[in-house]
C-alpha positions in Angstrom: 2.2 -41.3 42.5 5.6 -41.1 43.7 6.2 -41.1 47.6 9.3 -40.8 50.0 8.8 -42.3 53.7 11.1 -42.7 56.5 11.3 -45.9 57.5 13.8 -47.0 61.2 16.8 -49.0 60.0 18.5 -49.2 63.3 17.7 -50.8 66.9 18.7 -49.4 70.1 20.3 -51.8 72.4 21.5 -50.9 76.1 24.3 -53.5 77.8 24.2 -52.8 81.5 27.9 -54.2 82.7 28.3 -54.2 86.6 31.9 -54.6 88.6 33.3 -53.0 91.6 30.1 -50.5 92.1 30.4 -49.4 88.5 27.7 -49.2 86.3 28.4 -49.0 82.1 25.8 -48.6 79.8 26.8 -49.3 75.9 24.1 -48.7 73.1 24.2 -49.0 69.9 24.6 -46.2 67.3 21.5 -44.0 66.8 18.6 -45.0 64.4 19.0 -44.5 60.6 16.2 -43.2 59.1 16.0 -44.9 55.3 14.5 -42.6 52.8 12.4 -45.3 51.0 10.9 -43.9 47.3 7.8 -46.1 46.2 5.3 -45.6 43.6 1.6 -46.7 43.3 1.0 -49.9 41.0 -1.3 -48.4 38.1 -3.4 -49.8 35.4 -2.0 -48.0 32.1 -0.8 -48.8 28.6 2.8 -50.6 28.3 4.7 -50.6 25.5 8.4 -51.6 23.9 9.9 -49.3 21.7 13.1 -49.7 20.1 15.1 -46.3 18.6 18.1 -45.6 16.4 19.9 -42.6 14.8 19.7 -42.8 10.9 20.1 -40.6 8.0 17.7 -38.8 5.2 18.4 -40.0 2.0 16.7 -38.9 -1.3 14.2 -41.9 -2.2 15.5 -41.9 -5.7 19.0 -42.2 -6.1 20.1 -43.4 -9.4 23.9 -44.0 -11.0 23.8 -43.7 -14.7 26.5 -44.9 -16.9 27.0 -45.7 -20.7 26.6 -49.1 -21.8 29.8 -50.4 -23.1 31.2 -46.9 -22.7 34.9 -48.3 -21.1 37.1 -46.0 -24.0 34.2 -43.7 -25.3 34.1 -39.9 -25.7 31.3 -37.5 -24.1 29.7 -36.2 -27.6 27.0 -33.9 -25.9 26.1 -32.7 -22.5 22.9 -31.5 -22.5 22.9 -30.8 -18.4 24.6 -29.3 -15.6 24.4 -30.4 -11.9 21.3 -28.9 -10.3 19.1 -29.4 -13.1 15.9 -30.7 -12.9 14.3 -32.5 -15.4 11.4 -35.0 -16.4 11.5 -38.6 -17.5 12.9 -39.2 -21.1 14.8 -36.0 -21.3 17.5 -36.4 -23.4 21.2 -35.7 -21.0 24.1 -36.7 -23.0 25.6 -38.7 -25.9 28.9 -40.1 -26.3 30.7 -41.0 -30.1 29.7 -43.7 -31.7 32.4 -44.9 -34.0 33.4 -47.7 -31.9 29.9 -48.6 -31.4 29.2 -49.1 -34.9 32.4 -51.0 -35.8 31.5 -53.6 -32.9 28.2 -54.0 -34.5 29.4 -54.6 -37.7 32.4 -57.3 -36.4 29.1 -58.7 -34.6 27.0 -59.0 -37.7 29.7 -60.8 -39.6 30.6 -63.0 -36.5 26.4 -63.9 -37.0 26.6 -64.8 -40.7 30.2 -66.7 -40.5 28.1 -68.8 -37.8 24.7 -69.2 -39.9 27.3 -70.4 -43.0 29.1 -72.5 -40.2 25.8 -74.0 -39.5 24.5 -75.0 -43.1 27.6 -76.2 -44.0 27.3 -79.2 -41.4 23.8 -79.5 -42.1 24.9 -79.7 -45.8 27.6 -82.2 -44.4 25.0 -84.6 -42.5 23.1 -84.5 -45.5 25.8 -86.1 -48.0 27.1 -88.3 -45.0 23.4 -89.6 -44.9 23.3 -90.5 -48.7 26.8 -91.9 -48.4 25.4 -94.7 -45.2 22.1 -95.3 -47.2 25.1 -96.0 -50.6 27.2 -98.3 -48.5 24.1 -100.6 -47.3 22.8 -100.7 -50.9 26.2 -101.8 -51.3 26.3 -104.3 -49.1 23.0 -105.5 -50.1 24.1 -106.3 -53.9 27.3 -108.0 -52.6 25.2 -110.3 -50.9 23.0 -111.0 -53.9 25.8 -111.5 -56.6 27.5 -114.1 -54.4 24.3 -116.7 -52.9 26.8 -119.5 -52.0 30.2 -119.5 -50.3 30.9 -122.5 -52.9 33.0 -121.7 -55.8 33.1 -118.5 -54.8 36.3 -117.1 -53.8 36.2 -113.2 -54.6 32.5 -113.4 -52.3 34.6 -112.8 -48.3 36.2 -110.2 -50.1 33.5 -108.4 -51.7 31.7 -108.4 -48.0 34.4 -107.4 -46.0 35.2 -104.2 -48.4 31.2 -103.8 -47.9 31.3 -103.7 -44.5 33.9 -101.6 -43.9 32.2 -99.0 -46.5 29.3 -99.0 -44.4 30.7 -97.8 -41.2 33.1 -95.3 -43.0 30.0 -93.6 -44.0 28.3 -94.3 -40.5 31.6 -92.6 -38.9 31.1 -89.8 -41.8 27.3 -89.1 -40.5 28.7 -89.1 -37.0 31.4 -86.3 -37.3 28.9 -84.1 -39.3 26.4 -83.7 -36.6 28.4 -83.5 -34.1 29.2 -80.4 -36.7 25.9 -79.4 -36.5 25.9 -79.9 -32.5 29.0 -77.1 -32.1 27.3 -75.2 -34.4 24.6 -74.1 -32.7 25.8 -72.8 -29.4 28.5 -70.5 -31.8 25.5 -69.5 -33.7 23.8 -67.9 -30.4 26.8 -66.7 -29.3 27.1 -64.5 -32.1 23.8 -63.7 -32.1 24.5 -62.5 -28.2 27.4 -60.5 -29.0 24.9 -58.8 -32.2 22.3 -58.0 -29.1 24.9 -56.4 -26.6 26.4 -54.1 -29.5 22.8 -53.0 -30.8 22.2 -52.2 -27.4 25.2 -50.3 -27.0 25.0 -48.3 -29.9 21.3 -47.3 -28.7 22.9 -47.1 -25.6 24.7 -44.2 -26.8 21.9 -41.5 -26.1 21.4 -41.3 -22.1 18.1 -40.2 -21.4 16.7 -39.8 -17.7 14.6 -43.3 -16.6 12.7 -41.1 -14.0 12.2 -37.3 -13.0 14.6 -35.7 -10.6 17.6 -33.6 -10.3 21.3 -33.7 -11.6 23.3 -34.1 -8.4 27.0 -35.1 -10.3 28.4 -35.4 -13.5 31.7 -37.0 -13.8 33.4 -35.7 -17.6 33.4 -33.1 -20.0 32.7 -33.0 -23.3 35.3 -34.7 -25.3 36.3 -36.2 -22.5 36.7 -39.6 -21.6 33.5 -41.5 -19.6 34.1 -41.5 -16.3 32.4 -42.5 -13.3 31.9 -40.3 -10.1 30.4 -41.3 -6.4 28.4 -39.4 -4.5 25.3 -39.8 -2.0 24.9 -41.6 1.5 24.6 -44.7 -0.1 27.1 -44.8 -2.3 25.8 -44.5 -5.4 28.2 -44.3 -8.6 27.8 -43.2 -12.0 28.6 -40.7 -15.2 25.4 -38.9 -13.3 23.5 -39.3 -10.8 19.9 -38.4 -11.1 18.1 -38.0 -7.3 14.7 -37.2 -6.5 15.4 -34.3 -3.9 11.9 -33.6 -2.9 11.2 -37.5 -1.8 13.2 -39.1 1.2 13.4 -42.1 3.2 15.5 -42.7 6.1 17.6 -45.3 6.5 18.4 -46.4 10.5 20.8 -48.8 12.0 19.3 -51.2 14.4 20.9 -53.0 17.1 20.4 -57.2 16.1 18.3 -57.4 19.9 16.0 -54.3 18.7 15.6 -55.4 15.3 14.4 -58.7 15.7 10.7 -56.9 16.7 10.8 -54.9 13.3 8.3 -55.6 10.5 7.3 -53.9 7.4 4.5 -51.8 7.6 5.2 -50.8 11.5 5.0 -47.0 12.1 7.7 -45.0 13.2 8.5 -41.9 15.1 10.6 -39.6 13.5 12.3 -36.5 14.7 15.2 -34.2 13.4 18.3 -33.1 14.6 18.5 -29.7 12.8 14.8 -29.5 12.5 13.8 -30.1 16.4 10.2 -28.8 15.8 8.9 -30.7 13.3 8.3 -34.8 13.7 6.8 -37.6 11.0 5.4 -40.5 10.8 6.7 -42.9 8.6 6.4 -46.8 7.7 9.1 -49.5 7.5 9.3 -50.3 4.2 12.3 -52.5 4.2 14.7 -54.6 6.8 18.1 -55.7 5.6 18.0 -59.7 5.7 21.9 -59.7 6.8 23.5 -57.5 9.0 26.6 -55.3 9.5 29.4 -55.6 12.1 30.8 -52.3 13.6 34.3 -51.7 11.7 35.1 -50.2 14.7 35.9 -53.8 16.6 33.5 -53.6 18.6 31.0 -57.1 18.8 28.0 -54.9 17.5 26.1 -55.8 14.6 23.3 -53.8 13.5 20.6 -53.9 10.6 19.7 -51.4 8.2 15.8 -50.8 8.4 14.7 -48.4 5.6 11.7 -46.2 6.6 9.1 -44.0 4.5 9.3 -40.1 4.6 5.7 -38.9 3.6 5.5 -35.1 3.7 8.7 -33.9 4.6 9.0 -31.0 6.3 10.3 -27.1 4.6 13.9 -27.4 5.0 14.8 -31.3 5.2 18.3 -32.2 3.2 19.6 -35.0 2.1 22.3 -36.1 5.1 20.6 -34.9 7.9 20.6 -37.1 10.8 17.1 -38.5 12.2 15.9 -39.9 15.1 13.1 -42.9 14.8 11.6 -44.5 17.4 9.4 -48.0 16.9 6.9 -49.7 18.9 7.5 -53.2 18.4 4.5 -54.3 20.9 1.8 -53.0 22.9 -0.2 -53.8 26.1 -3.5 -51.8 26.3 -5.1 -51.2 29.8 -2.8 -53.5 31.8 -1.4 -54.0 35.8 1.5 -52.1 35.5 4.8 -51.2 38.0 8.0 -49.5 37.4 10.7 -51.8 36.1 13.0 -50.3 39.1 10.6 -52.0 41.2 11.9 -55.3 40.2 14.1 -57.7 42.1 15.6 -60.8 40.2 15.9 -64.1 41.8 16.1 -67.7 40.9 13.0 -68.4 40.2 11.6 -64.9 38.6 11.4 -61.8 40.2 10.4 -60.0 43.7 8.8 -56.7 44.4 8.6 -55.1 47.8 5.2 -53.8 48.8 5.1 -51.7 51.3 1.7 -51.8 53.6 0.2 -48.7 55.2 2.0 -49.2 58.4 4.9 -49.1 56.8 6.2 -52.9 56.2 7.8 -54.1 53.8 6.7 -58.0 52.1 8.5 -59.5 49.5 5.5 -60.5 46.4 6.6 -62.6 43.4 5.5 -61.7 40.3 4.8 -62.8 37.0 5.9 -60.2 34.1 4.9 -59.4 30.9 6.3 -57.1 28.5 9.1 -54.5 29.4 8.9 -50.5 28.4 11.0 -48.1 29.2 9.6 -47.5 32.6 7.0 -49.7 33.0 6.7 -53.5 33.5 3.1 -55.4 32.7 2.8 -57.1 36.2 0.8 -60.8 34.8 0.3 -61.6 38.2 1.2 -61.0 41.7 -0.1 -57.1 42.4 -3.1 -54.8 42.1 -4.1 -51.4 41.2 -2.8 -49.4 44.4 -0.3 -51.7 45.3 2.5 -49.3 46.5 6.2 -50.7 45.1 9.3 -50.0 46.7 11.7 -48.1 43.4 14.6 -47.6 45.9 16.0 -46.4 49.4 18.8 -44.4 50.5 19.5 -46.7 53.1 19.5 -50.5 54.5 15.8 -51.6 54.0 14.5 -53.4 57.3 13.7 -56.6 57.4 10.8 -57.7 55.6 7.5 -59.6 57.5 7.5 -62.3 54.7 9.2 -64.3 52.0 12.5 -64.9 51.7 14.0 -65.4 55.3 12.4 -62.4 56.9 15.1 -60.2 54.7 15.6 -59.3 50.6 17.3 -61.5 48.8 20.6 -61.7 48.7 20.5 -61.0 44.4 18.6 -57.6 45.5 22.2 -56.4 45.8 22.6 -56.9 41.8 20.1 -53.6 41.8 21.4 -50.4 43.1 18.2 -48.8 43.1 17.0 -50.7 45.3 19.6 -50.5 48.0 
């Protein structure tokens, strides 16, 4: 409970000063009565929540384009923006001409490398026969001349041996290295096969998930284009949102967010719809955060939170409020955090005693709410806590030099 009490701030002094049968009495001005507002220390629950503003977004939000579609034409359109459909309906086609000339320029890129590639294996083959050739060679050059002795043609003979023998080692060398380059051409012909099969399938969109057509970017014989749309940004020839599922995504300030965790429960309320609140979960917390474009030193972090139920009436872009508890103290010594004087060393409280003095306490706190302050040590249940005056406090019967602090300034409440 809250309390006001007057407490004397001035002192009445009388100076009696005598000359020439004259008597003059000065005093001081009259007392000032200081309206001192204190509270009683209570055991309750304490808690530190942090809020932001965020937005509703759909929880599917999908951008989906043509693969390969840079120069295509929209064949069909089988939809039109606000239509709902199911997973694997069928939306649009675009030509395929293109598509099927690239696949067949891939499919003979594929079998010019596969003839590329047999060719050097065909290549190490003969260059193989030719070194095994050359040693034989060598071999029966040796045996026709035993002896150096009589002998003239024999150096001769060797020498041209020899250098058979590493024309055909040299020969076996170029043709795998043949085979080496070979391969690596081969798979990337067999990669630019894969990417125009899977463009020409490519050319029939159908929808990867239920939801509703919220853009389409071309007409039919039109070129593909690509159209943006959506809170976050999302781009594509359409893009498919699920409209009845949302999530809200929330800026946090980098102090507030540092308390955040997935799976943490969060308050939700709603500008347009004030009477109806959620709870939600945090499902996500951006590892990197964002500065404000603004200039300011700011940075915040996106924190993506779970919308079960929505209420009748919630839109994509509206603008909600969530609120998270990021800790908890159940049951705890507890004082208002305008109670609080820094110093030094910690912080102060004034307690004010039934006859109306004033000590100075330290304390030992805890956690921080909004309000209220988990006292570790220092006070008790009943304790009454000076929250502020409207005038000079007196001077206190303990602590710090018979008077507040001189840091007790830093606080206006409390002067």
């Amino acid at each position: 409970m809250k309390t006001r009490t007057k407490v004397i701030a001035g002192i009445v002094a009388v100076l009696v000063v005598g000359g020439a049968g004259t008597g003059i009495a000065l005093s001081a001005a009259a007392p000032e009565e200081a309206t001192v507002l204190t509270e009683a220390v209570q055991v309750r629950d304490v808690d530190v929540t942090v809020a932001a503003s965020g937005t509703v977004d759909p929880a599917l939000e999908l951008g989906l384009q043509f693969p390969g579609a840079v120069s295509a034409q929209l064949a069909t359109l089988n939809v039109a923006v606000g239509d709902v459909v199911a997973e694997g309906d069928v939306l649009a086609t675009i030509k395929t001409e293109a598509l099927e000339a690239a696949v067949a320029s891939a499919r003979a890129g594929v079998a010019s490398a596969r003839t590329a590639e047999l060719q050097a294996l065909q290549a190490v083959e003969a260059a193989e026969q030719a070194v095994v050739a050359a040693r034989l060679n060598y071999e029966n050059v040796a045996d026709d001349y035993p002896s150096l002795s009589g002998q003239p043609n024999k150096h001769i003979a060797l020498e041209s041996a020899i250098a058979g023998q590493a024309s055909a080692a040299a020969q076996l060398g170029a043709a795998q290295q043949q085979v080496i380059a070979a391969g690596p051409a081969k798979t990337s012909a067999q990669a630019q096969l894969n990417s125009a099969l899977a463009n020409l399938a490519g050319a029939t969109m159908t929808a990867p998930a239920a939801g509703t057509i919220v853009a389409i970017a071309s007409e039919v014989g039109e070129p593909i284009g690509t159209t943006t749309l959506g809170t976050n940004g999302t781009s594509g020839f359409i893009i498919l949102a699920a409209l009845d599922e949302f999530v809200v995504t929330a800026e946090f300030a980098e102090g507030d967010v540092v308390g955040i965790a997935v799976g943490q429960k969060v308050s939700l309320e709603f500008d347009a719809l004030p009477d109806e609140s959620r709870v939600g979960e945090v499902t996500h917390v951006a590892p990197f955060g964002v500065v404000d474009p603004s200039g300011s030193s700011l940075t915040t972090y996106e924190v993506t939170i779970s919308l079960p139920n929505p209420p009748a009436g919630l839109r994509a872009g509206m603008t909600a409020q969530a609120s998270i508890t990021t800790e908890e103290r159940l049951g705890v010594v507890a004082a208002p955090v305008t109670a609080l004087v820094p110093t030094d060393g910690g912080f102060i409280v004034r307690v004010q005693a039934e006859d109306g003095t004033i000590t100075n306490v330290d304390v030992e706190v805890g956690i921080r709410g909004g309000y209220y302050v988990e006292i570790v040590s220092g006070l008790s249940e009943g304790d009454r806590v000076v929250t502020g005056s409207d005038g000079e406090l007196p001077p206190t019967d303990t602590g710090f030099g018979g008077g507040p602090p001189e840091d007790a300034e830093e606080n206006p409440d409390l002067n």
